[in-house]
C-alpha positions in Angstrom: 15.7 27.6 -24.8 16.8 28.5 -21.6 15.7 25.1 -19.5 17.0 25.2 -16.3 14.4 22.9 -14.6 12.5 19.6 -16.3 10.4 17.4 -14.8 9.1 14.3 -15.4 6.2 11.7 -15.3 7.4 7.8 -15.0 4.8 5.3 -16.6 3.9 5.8 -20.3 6.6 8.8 -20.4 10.0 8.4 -18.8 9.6 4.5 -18.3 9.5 2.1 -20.8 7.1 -0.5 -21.9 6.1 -2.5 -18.7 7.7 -0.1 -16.3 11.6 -0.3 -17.4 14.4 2.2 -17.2 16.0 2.8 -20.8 19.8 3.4 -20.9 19.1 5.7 -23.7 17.0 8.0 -21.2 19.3 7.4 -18.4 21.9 8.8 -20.5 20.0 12.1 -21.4 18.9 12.6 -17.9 22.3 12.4 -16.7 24.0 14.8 -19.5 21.5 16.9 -18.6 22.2 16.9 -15.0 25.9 17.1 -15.6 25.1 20.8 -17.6 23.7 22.1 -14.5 19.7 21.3 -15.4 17.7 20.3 -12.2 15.8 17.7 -12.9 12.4 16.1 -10.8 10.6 13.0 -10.8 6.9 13.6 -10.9 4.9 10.7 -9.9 1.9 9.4 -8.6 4.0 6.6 -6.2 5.3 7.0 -3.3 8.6 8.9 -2.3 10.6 5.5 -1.5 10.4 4.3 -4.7 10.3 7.3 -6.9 13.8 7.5 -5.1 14.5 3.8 -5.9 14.2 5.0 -9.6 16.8 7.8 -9.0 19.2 5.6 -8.3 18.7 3.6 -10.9 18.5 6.1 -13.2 21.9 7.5 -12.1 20.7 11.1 -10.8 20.0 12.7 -7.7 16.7 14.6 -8.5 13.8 16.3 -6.7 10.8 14.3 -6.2 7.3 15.4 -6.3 5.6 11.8 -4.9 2.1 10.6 -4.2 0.8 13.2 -6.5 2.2 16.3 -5.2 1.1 15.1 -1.7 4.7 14.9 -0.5 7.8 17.6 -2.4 11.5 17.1 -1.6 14.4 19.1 -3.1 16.4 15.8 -3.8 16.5 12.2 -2.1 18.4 13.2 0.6 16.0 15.6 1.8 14.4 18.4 2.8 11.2 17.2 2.3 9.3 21.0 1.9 5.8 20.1 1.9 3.7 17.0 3.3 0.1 17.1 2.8 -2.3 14.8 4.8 -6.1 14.1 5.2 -7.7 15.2 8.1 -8.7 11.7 10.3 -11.9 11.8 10.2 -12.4 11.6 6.5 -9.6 9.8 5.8 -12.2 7.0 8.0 -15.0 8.2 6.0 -14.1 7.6 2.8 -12.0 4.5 3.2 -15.3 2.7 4.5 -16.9 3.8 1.0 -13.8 2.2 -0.8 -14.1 -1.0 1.7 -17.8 -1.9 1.2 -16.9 -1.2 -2.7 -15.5 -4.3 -2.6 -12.8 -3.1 -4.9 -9.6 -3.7 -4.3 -7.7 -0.4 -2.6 -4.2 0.9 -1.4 -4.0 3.4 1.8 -0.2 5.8 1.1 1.1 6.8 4.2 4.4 7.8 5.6 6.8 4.7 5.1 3.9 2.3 4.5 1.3 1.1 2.0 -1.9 -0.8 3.4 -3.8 -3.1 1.0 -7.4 -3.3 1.7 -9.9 -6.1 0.1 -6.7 -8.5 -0.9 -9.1 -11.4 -2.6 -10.2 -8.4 -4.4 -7.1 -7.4 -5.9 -5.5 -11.2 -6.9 -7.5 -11.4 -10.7 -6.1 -7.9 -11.1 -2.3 -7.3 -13.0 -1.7 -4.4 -10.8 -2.3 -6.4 -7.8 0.5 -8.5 -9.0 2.7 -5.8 -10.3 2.8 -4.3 -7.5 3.7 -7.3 -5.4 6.7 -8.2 -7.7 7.9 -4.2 -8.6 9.6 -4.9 -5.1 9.5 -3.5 -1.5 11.6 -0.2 -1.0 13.9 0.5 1.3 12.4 1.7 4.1 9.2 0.8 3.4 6.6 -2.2 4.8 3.7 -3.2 2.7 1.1 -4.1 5.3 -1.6 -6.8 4.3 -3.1 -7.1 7.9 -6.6 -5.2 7.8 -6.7 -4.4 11.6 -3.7 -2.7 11.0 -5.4 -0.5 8.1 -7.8 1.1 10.5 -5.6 1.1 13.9 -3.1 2.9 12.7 -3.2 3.6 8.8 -5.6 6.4 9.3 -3.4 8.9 10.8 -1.5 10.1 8.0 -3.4 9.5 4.9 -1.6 11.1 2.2 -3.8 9.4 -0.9 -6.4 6.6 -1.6 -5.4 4.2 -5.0 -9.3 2.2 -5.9 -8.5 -0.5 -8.7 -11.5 -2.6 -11.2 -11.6 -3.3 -14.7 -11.9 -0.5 -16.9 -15.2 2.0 -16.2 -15.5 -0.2 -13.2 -19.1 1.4 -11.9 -17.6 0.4 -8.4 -16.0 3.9 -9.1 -19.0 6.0 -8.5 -20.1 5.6 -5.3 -16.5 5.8 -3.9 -16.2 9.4 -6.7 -19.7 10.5 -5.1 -18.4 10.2 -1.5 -14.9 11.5 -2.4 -16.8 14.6 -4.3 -19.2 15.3 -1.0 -16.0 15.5 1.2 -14.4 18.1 -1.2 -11.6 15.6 -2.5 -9.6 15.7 -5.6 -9.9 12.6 -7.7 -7.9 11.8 -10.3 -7.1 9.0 -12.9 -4.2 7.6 -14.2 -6.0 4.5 -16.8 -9.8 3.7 -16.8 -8.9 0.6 -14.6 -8.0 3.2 -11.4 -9.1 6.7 -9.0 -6.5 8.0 -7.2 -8.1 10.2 -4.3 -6.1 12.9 -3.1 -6.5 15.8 0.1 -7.8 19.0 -2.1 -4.3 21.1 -2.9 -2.1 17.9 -4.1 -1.9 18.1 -7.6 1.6 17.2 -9.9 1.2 20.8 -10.9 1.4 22.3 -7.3 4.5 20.2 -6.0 6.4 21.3 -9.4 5.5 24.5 -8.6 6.6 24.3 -5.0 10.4 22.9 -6.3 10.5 26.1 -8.6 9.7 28.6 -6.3 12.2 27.0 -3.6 14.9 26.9 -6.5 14.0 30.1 -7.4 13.6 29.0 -11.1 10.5 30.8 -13.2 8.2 29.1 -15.0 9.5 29.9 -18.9 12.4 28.3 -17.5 10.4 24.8 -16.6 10.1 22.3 -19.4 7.9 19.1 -18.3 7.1 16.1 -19.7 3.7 13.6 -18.9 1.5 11.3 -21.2 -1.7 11.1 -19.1 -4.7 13.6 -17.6 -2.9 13.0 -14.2 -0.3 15.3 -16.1 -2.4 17.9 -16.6 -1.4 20.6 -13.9 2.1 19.7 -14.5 2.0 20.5 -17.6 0.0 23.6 -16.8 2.3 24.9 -14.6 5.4 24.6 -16.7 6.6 27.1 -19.6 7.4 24.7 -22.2 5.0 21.4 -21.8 6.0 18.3 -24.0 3.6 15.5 -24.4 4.4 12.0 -25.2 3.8 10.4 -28.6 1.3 7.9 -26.9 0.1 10.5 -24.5 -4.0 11.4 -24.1 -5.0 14.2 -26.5 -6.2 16.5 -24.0 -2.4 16.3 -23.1 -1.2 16.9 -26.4 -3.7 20.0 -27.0 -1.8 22.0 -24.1 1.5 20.6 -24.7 4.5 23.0 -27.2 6.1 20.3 -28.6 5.2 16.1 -29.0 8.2 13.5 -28.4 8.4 10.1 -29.5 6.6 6.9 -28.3 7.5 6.1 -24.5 8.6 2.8 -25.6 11.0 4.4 -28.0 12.9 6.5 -25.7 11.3 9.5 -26.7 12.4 12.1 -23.6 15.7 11.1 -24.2 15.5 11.8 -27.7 13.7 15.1 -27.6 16.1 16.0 -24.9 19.2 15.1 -27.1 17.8 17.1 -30.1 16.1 19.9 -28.2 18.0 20.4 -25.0 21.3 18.9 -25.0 22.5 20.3 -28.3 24.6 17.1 -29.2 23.9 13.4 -30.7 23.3 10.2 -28.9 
């Protein structure tokens, strides 16, 4: 195979269980990145701390954050495409989410704003995301006047979080739908609402074309139907063990369980050419 690009999706694929890095990942990633394969992180979170797991990871890759809303050739920069709501919706739909009553997050440049705390506290991501840590220049803003004096000016995405099949969801799809938005899920427990033209698949494809690498060349990796367009886009898709089956019917090839260190295993075996 002649894989000159792979990207890849963090929870329930690169990650392990509970959102830890695995050495034996780490080590593929970086033997891979030492032949001369780009790599890209491909994640739904935002670009500080998809860059937090670069580091961690050992690698300096491209980073398709917030769902393809934001694209940058590597942590350092340039960031080559930045994709916002318009104000006025952004205002429209984050009253919907507000009178929910569910709890919500608001991504913007350098800052997340939490709306409906109390909302959030009997939730696990509420506290996961509280104790996953603070970025580097990054602020976490709790203060609600803040959300609507200033948060609405660069909306990249909306996060709404329940219990699983929440009906809270449909009113806040409904609106999202009217206003031509993309929704997307990640669990049953969570929408993610993006500006239409963000998708995973659209921000890998923008870090191909800049790299001027074709698509049989891109191998990708996701688990989830947030995946999907990645997968889509790239020439050789490879679904996760665990993954949804709506990933696994588009994807070549299936690796092992997540929580097994399955990319680095099908990378070994597949990519690398050589043994653990």
């Amino acid at each position: 195979m002649d894989i000159r690009l792979i990207a890849f999706d963090l929870d329930g694929t690169l990650l392990g269980e509970g959102g830890c890095v695995l050495e034996s990942n780490s080590r593929a990633l970086r033997a891979a990145e030492e032949k001369g394969i780009r790599l890209v992180l491909n994640s739904g979170r935002n670009f500080e701390k998809v860059r937090e797991f670069g580091e961690v990871f050992g690698i300096s890759p491209a980073i398709c954050s917030l769902n393809g809303a934001r694209v940058d050739l590597s942590p350092e920069g340039p960031t080559v495409y930045r994709l916002f709501y318009r104000e006025d919706c952004a205002r429209e739909l984050c009253r919907v989410i507000e009178r929910s009553g569910l709890y919500f997050n608001v991504d913007t440049p350098g800052h997340t704003y939490l709306g409906n705390i109390e909302a959030g506290r009997s939730l696990p991501v509420f506290f996961y995301q509280l104790e996953s840590g603070v970025p580097k220049d990054f602020e976490r803003v709790e203060d609600p006047q803040r959300l609507w004096t200033e948060g609405m000016a660069q909306v990249y995405k909306f996060s709404a979080y329940g219990l699983a099949h929440d009906p809270r969801f449909q009113p806040i799809c409904e609106a999202a739908r009217e206003l031509g938005l993309t929704i997307i899920r990640s669990n049953s427990s969570n929408i993610e609402i993006m500006w239409p033209g963000a998708s995973k698949g659209d921000g890998l494809r923008r870090i191909a074309q800049a790299l001027e690498i074709p698509r049989e060349s891109v191998m990708a990796f996701g688990d989830n139907i947030n995946d999907l367009s990645m997968l889509e886009y790239a020439g050789f898709p490879v679904a996760m063990e665990n993954g949804e089956n709506e990933v696994k019917e588009i994807a070549r090839a299936v690796a092992p369980h997540h929580a097994q260190g399955g990319v680095g295993q099908f990378l070994w075996k597949n990519v690398l050419g050589e043994a653990m």
